[in-house]
C-alpha positions in Angstrom: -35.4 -72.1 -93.9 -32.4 -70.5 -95.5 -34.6 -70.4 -98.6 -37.2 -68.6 -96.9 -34.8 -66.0 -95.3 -33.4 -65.7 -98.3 -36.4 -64.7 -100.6 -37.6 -62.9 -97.5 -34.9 -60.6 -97.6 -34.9 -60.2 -101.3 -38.3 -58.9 -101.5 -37.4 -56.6 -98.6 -34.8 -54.4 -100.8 -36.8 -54.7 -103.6 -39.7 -53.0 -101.7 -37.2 -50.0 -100.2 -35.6 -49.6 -103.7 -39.2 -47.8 -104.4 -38.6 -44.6 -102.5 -40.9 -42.4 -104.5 -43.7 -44.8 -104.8 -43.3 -45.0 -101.4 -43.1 -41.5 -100.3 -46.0 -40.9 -102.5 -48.1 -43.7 -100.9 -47.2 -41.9 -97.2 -48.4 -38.8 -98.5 -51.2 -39.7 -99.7 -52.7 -42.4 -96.7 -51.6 -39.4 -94.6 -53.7 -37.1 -96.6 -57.0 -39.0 -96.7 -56.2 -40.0 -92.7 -56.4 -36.1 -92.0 -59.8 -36.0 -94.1 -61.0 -39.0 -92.0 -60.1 -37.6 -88.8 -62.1 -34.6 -89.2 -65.2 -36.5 -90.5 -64.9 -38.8 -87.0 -64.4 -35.3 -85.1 -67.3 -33.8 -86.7 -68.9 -37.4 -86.2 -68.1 -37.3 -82.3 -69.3 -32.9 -81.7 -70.0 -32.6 -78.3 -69.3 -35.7 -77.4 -66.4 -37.6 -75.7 -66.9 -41.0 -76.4 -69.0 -43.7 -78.3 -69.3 -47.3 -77.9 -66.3 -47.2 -75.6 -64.5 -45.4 -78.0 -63.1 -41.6 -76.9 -62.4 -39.0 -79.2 -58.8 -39.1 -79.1 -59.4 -43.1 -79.7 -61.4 -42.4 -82.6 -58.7 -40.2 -84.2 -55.7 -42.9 -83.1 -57.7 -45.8 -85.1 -57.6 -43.0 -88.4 -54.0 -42.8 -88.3 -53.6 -46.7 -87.5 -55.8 -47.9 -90.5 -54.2 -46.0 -92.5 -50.5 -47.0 -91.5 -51.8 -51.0 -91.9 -53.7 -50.1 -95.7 -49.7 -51.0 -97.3 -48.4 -53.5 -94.4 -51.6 -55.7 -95.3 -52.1 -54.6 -98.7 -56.1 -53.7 -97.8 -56.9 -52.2 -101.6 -55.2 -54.6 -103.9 -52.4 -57.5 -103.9 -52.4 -59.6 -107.3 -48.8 -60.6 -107.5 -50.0 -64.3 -107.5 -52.5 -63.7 -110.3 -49.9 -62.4 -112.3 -47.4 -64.8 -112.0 -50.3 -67.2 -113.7 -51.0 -65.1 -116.3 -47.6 -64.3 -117.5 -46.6 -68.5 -117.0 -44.1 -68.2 -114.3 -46.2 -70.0 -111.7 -44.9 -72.8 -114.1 -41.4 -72.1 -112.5 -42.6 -71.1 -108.9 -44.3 -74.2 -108.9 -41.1 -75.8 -109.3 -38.9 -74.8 -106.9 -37.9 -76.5 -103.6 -40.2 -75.1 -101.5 -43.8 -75.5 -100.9 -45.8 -72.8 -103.0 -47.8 -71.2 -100.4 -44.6 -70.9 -98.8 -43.3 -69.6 -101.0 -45.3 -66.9 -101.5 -45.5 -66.1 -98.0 -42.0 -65.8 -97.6 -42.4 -62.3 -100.5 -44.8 -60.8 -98.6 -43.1 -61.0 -95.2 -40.6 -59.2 -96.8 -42.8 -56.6 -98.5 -45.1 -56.1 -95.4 -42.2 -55.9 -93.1 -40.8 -52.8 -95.3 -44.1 -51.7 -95.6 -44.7 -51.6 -91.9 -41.1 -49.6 -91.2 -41.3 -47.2 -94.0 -45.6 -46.5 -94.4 -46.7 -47.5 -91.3 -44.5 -46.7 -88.3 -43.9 -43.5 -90.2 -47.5 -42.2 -90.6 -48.2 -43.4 -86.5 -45.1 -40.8 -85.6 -46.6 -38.3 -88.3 -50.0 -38.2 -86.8 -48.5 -38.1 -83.5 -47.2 -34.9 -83.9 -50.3 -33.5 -86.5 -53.2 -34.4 -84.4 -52.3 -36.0 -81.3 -52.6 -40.3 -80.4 -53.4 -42.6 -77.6 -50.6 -44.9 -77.1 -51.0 -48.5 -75.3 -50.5 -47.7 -71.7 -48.8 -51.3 -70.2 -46.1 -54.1 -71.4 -49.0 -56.6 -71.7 -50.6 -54.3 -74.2 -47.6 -53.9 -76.3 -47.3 -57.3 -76.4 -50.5 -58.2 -77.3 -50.4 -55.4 -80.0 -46.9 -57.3 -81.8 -48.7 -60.6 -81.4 -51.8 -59.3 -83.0 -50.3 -57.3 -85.9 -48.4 -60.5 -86.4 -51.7 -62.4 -86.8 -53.5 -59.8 -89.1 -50.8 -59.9 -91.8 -51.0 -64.1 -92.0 -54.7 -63.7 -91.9 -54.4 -61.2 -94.6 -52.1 -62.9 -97.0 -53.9 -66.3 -96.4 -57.1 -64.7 -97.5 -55.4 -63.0 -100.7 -53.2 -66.4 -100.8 -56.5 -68.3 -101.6 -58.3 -64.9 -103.7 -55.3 -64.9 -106.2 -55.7 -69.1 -106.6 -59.6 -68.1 -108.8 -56.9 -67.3 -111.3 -56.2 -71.0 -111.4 -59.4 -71.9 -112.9 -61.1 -68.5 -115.1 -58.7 -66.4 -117.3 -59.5 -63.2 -115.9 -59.8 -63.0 -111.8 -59.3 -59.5 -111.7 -63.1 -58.3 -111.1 -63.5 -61.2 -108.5 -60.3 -59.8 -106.7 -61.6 -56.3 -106.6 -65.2 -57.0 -105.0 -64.2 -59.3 -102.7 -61.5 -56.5 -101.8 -64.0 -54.3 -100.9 -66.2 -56.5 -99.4 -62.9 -56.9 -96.9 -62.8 -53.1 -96.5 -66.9 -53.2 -95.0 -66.7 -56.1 -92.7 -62.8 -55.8 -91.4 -63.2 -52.2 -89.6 -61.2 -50.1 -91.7 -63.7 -47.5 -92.3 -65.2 -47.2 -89.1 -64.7 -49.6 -85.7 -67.1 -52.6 -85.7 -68.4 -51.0 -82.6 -69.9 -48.6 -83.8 -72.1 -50.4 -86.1 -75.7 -52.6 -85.1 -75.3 -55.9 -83.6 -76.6 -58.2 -86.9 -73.6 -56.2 -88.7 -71.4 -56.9 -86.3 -72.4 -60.8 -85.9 -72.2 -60.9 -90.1 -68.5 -59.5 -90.1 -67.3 -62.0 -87.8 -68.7 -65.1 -89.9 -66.0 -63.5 -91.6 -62.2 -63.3 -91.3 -62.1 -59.9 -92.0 -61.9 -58.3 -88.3 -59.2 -60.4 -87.7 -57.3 -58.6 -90.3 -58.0 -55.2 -88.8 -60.6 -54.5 -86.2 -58.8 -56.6 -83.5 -55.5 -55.2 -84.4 -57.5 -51.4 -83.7 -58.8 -52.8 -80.4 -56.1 -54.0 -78.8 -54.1 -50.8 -79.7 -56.8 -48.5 -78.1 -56.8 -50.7 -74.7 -60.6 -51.9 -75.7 -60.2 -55.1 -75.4 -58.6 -56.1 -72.3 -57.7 -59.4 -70.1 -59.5 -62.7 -71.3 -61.5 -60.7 -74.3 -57.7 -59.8 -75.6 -56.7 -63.3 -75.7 -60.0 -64.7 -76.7 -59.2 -62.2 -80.0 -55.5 -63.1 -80.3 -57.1 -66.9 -80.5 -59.5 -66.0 -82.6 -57.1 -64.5 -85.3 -54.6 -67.4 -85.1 -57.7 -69.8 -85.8 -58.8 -67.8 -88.5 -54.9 -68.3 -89.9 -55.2 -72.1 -89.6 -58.8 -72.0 -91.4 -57.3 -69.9 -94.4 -54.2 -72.0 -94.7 -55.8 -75.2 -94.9 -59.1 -73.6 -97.6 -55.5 -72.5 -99.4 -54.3 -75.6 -99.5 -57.5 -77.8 -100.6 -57.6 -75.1 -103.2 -54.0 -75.0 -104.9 -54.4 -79.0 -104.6 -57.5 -79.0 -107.1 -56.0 -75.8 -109.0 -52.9 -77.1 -109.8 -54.8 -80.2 -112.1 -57.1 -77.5 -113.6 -54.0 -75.0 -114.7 -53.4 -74.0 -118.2 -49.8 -72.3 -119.3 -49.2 -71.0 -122.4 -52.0 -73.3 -124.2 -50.4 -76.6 -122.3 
């Protein structure tokens, strides 16, 4: 555990020591949030509200998928792939920790600096821009920290097991980037699953996509309520257990099949 913390905390200054990549990141998720807002706006015209969704709602999930785009690292996380391409999974592989672990114990750090510096920050800047709904009880709040909890393991257990193709072909790279944005369609990020037909909706959940960001969205905007909450706060921890145990079988048969450096 004191490993864990430890790398944990590493990767969380290493993530702040990046203040202009990070201010320009803000800048620019803020920028294209603004241009998304006024699409949905334009979207919505007379109208107040759509699929349950209001206005104001539909502007609030603009500003919230864009503060989660770093926290979950929705458009591109190959720090794993890397590591096997340069060699050093030979040493990660090594040390006294298990390796999925191991990795997850980076990207806490990274998402949880993420989350302070990208995330909270564009919620507060839209706030005072444009104007956001806010959950309205405890028991919402609650279920929001549980949920966004839930979405970044779902998230890193899906890249977790994305980044183990590079185990097996030299180049994963082009695998990575479709199956990133074949996470951006079914996970909710461009518009709420709501507002798309039913057979979409029933294809995205096959998928573990929504439980990355559409149920975060929902819970937020005081959609989903009572037993339809919990049923989606189950739904994303099962999703978890799925991922980490398809990682697992995975790195098991990956390890045998890796080649470092010729050897």
């Amino acid at each position: 555990m004191k490993l864990f913390i430890e790398l944990t905390k590493r990767a969380f200054q290493r993530q702040m020591s990046y203040r202009a990549a990070t201010l320009a990141g803000l800048m620019t998720n803020f920028f294209f949030g603004l241009l998304r807002a006024a699409v949905l706006i334009a979207l919505y015209g007379e109208r107040q509200e759509v699929a349950g969704v209001t206005l104001q709602g539909a502007i609030t999930f603009t500003g919230l998928t864009q503060a989660v785009i770093a926290f979950l690292s929705l458009f591109r996380w190959t720090d794993l792939m890397d590591s096997v391409y340069s060699g050093a999974v030979g040493s990660d592989l090594l040390k006294p920790m298990n390796y999925y672990t191991y990795w997850l114990a980076q990207d806490l750090g990274r998402a949880s600096a993420a989350l302070i510096t990208r995330g909270i920050t564009i919620m507060l800047a839209f706030a005072v821009a444009i104007g956001i709904t806010t959950p309205d009880s405890l028991g919402q709040w609650l279920a929001l920290g549980v949920a966004i909890f839930l979405s970044w393991l779902v998230s890193f257990s899906w890249r977790f097991i994305v980044n183990l193709f590079s185990f097996w072909t030299p180049n994963a790279y082009g695998i990575a980037r479709f199956i990133f944005i074949l996470s951006w369609a079914f996970s909710g990020f461009f518009m709420p699953l709501r507002f798309y037909p039913d057979w979409y909706i029933a294809l995205a959940k096959l998928t573990p996509f929504p439980a990355m960001v559409n149920t975060l969205v929902e819970i937020y905007l005081g959609v989903l309520t009572g037993p339809q909450m919990l049923a989606a706060l189950a739904q994303q921890a099962i999703w978890v257990l799925v991922l980490f145990a398809i990682g697992q079988v995975l790195l098991r048969f990956g390890v045998r099949r890796l080649v470092i450096l010729g050897g």
